[in-house]
Backbone atoms as SQL, in Angstrom:
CREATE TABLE atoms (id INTEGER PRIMARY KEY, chain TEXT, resi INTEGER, resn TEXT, atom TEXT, x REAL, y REAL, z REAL);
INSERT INTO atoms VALUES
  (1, 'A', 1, 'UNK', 'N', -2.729, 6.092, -15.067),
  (2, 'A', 1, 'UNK', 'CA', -1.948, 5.355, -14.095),
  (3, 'A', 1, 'UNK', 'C', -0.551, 5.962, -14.001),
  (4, 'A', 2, 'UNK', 'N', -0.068, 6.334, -12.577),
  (5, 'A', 2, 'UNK', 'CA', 1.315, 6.039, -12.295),
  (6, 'A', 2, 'UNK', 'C', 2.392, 5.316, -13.237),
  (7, 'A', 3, 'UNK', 'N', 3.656, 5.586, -13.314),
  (8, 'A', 3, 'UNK', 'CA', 4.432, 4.917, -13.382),
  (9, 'A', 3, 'UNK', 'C', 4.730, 3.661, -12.307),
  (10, 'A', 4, 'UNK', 'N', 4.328, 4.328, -11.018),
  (11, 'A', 4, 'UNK', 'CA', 4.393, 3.122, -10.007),
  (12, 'A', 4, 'UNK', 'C', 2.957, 2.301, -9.979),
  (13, 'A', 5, 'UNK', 'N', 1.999, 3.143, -9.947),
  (14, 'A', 5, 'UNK', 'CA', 0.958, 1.738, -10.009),
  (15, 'A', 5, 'UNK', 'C', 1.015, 0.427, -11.277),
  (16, 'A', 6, 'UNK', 'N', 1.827, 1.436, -12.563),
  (17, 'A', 6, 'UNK', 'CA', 2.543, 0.431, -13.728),
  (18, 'A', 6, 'UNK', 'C', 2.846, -0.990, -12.992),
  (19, 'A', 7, 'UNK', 'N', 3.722, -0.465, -12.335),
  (20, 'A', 7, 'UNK', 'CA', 4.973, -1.322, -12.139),
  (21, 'A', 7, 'UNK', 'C', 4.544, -2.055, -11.103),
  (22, 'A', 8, 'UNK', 'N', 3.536, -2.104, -9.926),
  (23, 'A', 8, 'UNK', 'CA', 3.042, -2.843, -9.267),
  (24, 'A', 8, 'UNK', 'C', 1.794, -3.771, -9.862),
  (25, 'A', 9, 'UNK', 'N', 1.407, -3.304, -10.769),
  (26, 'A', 9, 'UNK', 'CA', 0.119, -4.278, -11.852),
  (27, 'A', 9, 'UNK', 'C', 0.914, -5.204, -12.344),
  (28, 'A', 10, 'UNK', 'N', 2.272, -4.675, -13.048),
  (29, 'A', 10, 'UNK', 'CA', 2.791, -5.868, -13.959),
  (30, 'A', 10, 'UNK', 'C', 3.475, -6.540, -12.566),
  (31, 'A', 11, 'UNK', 'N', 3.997, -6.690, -11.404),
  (32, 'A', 11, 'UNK', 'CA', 4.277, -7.447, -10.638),
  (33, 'A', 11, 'UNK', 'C', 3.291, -8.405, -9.995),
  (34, 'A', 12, 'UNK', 'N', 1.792, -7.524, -9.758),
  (35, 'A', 12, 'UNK', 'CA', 0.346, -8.430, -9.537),
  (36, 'A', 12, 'UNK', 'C', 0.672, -9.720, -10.941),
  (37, 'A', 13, 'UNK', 'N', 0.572, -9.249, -11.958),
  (38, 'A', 13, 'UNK', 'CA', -0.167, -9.843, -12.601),
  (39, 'A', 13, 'UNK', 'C', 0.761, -11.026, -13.523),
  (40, 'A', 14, 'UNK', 'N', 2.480, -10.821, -13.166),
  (41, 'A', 14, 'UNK', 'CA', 3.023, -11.643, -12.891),
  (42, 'A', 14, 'UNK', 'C', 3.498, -12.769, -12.229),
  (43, 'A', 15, 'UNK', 'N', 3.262, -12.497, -10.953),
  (44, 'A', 15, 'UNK', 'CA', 3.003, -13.456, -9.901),
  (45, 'A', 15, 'UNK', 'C', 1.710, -14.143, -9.900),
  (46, 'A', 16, 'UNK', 'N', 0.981, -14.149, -10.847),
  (47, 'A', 16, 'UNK', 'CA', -0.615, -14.404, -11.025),
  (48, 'A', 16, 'UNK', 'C', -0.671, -15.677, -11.965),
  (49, 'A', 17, 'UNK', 'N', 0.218, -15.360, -13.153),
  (50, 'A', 17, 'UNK', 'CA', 0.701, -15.845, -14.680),
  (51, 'A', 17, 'UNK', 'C', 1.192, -16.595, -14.543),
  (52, 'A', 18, 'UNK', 'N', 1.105, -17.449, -15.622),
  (53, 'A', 18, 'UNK', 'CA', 2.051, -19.034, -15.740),
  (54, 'A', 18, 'UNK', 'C', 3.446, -18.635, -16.035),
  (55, 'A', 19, 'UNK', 'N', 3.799, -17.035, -16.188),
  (56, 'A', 19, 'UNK', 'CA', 4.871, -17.106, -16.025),
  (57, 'A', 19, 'UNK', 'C', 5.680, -16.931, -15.020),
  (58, 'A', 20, 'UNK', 'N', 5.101, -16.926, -14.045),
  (59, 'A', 20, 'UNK', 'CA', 5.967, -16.806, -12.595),
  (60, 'A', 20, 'UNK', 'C', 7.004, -17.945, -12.685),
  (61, 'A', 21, 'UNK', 'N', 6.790, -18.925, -13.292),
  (62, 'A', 21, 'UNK', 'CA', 7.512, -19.900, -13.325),
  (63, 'A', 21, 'UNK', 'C', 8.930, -20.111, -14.001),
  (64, 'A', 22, 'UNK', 'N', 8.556, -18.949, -14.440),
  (65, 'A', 22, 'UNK', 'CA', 9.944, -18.743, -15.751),
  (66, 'A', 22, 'UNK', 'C', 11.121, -18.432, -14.945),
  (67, 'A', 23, 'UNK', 'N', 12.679, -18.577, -15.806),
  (68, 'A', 23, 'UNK', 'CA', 14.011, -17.857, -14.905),
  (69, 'A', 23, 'UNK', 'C', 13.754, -16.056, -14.723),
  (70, 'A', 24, 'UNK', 'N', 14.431, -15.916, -13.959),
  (71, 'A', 24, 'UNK', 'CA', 14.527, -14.356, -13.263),
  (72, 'A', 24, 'UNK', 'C', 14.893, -13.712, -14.268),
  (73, 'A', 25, 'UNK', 'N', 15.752, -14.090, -15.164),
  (74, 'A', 25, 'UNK', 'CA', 16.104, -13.171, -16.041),
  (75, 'A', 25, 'UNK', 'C', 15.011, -12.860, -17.252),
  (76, 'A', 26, 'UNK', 'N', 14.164, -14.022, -17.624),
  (77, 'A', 26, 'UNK', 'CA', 13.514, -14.270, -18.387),
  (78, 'A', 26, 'UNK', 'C', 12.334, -13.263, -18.645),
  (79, 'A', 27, 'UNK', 'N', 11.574, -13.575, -16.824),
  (80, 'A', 27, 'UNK', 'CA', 10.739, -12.679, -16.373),
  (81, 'A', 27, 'UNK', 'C', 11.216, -11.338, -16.311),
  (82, 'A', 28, 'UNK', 'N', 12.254, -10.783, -16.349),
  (83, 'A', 28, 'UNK', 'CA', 12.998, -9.696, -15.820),
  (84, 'A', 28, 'UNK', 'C', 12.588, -9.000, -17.453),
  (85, 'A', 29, 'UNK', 'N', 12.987, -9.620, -18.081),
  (86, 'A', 29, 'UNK', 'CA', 12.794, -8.897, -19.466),
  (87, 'A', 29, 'UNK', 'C', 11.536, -9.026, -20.259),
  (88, 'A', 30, 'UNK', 'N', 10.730, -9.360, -19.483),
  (89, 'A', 30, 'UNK', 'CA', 8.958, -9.677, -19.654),
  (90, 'A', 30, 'UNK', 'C', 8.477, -8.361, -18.866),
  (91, 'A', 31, 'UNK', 'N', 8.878, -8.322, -18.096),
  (92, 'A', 31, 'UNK', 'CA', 8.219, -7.272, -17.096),
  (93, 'A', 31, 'UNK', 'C', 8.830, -5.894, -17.341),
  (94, 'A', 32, 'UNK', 'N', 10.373, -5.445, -18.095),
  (95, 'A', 32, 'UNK', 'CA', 10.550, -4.818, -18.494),
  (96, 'A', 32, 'UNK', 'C', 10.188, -3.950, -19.831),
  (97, 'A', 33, 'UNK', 'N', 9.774, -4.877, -20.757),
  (98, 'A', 33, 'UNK', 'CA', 8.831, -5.053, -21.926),
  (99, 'A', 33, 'UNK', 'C', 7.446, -4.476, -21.969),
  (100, 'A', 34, 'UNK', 'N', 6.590, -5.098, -21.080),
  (101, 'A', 34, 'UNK', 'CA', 5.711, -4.940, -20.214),
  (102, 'A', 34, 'UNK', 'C', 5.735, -3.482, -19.696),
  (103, 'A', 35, 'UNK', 'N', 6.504, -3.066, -18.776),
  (104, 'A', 35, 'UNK', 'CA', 6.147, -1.788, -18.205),
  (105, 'A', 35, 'UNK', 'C', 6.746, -0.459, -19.466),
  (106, 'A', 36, 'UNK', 'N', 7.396, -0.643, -20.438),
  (107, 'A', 36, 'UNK', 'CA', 7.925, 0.097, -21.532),
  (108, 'A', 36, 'UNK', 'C', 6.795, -0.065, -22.324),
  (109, 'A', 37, 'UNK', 'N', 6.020, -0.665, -22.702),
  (110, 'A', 37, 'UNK', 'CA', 5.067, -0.933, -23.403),
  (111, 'A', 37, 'UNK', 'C', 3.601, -0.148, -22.700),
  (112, 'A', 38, 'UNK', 'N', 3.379, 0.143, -21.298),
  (113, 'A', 38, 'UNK', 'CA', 2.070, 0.243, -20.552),
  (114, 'A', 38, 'UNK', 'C', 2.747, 1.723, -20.410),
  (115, 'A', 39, 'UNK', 'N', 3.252, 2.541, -19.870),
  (116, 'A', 39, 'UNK', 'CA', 3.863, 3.343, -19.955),
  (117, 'A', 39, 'UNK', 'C', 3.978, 4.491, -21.288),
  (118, 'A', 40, 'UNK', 'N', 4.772, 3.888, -22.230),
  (119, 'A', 40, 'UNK', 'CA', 4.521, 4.867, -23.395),
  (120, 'A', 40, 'UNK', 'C', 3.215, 4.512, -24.263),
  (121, 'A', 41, 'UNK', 'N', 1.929, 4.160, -23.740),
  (122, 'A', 41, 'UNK', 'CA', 0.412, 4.264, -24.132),
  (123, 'A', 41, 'UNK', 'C', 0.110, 5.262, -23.897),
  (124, 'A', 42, 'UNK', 'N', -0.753, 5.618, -24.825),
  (125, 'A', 42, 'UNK', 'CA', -1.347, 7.145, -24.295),
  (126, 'A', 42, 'UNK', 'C', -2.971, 6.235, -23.798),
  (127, 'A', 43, 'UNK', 'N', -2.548, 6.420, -22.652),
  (128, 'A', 43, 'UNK', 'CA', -4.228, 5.957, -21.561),
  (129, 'A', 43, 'UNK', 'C', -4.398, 7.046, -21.057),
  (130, 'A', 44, 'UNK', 'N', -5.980, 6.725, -20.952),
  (131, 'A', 44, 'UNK', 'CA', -6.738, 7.799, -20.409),
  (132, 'A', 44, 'UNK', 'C', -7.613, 7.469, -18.965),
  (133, 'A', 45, 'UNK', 'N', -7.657, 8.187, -17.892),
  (134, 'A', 45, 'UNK', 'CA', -8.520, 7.769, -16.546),
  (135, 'A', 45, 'UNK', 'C', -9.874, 7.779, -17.354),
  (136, 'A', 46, 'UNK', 'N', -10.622, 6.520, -16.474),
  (137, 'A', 46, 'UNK', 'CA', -12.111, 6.431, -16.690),
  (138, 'A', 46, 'UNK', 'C', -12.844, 8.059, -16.644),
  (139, 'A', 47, 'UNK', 'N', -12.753, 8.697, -15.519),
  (140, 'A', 47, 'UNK', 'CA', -13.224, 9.775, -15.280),
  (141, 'A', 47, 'UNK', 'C', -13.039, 10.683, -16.572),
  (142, 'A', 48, 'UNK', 'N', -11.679, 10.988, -16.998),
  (143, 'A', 48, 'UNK', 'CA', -11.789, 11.376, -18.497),
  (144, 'A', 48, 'UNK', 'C', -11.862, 10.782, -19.454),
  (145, 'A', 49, 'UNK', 'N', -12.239, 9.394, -20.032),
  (146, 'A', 49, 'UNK', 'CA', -12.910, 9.054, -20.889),
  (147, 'A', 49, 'UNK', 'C', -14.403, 9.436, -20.771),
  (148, 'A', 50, 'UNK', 'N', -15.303, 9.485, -19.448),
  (149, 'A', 50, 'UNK', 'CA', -16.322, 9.802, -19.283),
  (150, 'A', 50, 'UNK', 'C', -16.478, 11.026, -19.971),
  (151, 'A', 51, 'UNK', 'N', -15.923, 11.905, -19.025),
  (152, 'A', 51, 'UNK', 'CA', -16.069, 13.750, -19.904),
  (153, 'A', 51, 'UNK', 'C', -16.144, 13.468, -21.196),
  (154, 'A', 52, 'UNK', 'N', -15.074, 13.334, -22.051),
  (155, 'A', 52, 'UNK', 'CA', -14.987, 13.396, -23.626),
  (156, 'A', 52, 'UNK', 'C', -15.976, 12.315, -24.180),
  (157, 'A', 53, 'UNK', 'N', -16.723, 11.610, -23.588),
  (158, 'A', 53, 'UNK', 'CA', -17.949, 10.795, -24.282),
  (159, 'A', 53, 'UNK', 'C', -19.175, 11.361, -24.315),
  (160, 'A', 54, 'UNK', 'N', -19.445, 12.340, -23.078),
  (161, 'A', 54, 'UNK', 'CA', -20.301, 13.093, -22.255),
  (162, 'A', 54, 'UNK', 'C', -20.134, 14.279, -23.744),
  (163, 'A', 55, 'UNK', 'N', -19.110, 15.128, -23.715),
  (164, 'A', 55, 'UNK', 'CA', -18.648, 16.298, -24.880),
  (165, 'A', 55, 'UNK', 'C', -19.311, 15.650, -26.148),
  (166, 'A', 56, 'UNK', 'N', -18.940, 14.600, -26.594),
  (167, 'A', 56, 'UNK', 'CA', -18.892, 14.080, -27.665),
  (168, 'A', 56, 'UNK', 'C', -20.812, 14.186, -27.880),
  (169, 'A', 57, 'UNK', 'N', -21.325, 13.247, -26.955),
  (170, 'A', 57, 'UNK', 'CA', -23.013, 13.017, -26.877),
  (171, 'A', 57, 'UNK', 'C', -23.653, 14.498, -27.238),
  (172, 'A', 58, 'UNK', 'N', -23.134, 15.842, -26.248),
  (173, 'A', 58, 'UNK', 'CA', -23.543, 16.860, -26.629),
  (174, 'A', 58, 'UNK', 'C', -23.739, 17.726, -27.898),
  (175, 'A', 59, 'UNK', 'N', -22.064, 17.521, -28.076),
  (176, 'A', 59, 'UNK', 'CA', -21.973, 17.530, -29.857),
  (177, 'A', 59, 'UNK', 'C', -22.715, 17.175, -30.956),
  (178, 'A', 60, 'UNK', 'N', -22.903, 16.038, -31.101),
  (179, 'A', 60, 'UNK', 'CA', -23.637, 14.889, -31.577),
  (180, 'A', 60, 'UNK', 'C', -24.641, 15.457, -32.052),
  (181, 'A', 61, 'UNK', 'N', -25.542, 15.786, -30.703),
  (182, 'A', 61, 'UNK', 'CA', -26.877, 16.472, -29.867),
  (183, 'A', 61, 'UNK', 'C', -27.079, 17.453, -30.982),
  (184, 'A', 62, 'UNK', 'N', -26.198, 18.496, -30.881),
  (185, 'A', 62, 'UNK', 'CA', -26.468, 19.898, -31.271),
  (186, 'A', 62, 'UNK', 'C', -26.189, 19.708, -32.979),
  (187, 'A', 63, 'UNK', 'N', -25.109, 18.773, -33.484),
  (188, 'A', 63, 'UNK', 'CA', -25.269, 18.888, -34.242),
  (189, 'A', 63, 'UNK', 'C', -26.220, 18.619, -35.171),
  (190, 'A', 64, 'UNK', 'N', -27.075, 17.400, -35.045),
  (191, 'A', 64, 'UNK', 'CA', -28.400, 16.950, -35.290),
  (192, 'A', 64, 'UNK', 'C', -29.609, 18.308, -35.449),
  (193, 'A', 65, 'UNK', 'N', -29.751, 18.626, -34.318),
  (194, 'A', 65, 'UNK', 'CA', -30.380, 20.025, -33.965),
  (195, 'A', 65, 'UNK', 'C', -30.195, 20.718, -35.372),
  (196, 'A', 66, 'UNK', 'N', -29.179, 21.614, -35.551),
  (197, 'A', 66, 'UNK', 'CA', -28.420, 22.260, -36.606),
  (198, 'A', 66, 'UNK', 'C', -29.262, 21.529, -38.017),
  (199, 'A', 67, 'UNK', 'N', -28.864, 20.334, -38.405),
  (200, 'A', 67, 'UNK', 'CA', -28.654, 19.757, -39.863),
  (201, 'A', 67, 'UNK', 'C', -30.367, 19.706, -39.681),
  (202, 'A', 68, 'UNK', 'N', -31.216, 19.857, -38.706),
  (203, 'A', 68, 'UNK', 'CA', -32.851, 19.858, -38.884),
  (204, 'A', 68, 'UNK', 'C', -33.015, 21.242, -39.066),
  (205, 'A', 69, 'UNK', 'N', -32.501, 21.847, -38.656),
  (206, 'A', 69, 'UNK', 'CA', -33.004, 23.286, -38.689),
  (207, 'A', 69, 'UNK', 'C', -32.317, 23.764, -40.196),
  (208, 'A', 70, 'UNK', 'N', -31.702, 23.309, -40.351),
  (209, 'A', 70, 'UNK', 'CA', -31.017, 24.041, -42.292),
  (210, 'A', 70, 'UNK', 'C', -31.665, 23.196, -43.037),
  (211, 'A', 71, 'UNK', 'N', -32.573, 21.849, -42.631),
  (212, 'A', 71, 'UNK', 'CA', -33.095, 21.403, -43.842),
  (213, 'A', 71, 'UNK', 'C', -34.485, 22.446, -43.771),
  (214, 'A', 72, 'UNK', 'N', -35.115, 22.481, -42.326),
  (215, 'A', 72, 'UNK', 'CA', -36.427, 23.213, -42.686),
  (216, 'A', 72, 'UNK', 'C', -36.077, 24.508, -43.270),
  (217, 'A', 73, 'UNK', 'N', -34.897, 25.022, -43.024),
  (218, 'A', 73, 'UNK', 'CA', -34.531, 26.563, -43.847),
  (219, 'A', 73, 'UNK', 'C', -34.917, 26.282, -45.236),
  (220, 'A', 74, 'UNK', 'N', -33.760, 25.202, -45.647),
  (221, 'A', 74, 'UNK', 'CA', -33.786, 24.714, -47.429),
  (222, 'A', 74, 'UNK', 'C', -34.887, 24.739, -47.590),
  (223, 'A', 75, 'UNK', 'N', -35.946, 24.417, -47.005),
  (224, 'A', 75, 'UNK', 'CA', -37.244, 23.712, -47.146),
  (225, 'A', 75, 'UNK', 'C', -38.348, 24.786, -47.424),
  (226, 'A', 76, 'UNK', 'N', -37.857, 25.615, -46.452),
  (227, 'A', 76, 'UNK', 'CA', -38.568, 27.148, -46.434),
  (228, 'A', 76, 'UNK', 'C', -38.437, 27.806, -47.672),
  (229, 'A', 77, 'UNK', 'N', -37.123, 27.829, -48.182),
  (230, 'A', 77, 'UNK', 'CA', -37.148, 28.698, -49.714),
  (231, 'A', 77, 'UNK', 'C', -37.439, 28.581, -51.148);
């Protein structure tokens, strides 16, 4: 995400919240909190969580492969 789509989620989802109700200043430092907090996350797009799960499955895959094939080696000698 954007820095600006940030900052338009925490405004959705403030105006949404029982805290809309709060003073301006109140909210002001909720939403500032809020976007300092969503911001320095290290998030990742769906699309690349996909890839690196996709990498990961392959891995996995081959490594399995591997640890069968060195036992029938062991097995062999």
């Amino acid at each position: 995400m954007t820095p600006d789509q940030i900052r338009t989620r925490i405004e959705q989802l403030m105006q949404k919240s029982p805290l809309s109700g709060l003073s301006d200043d109140l909210r002001l430092m909720i939403k500032s909190q809020l976007q300092s907090l969503l911001t320095s996350a290290d998030l990742v797009t769906r699309e690349e969580f996909e890839v690196q799960a996709e990498s990961l499955r392959r891995t996995q895959s081959k490594l399995l492969e591997l640890e069968e094939k060195l036992t029938q080696l062991e097995q062999a000698d």
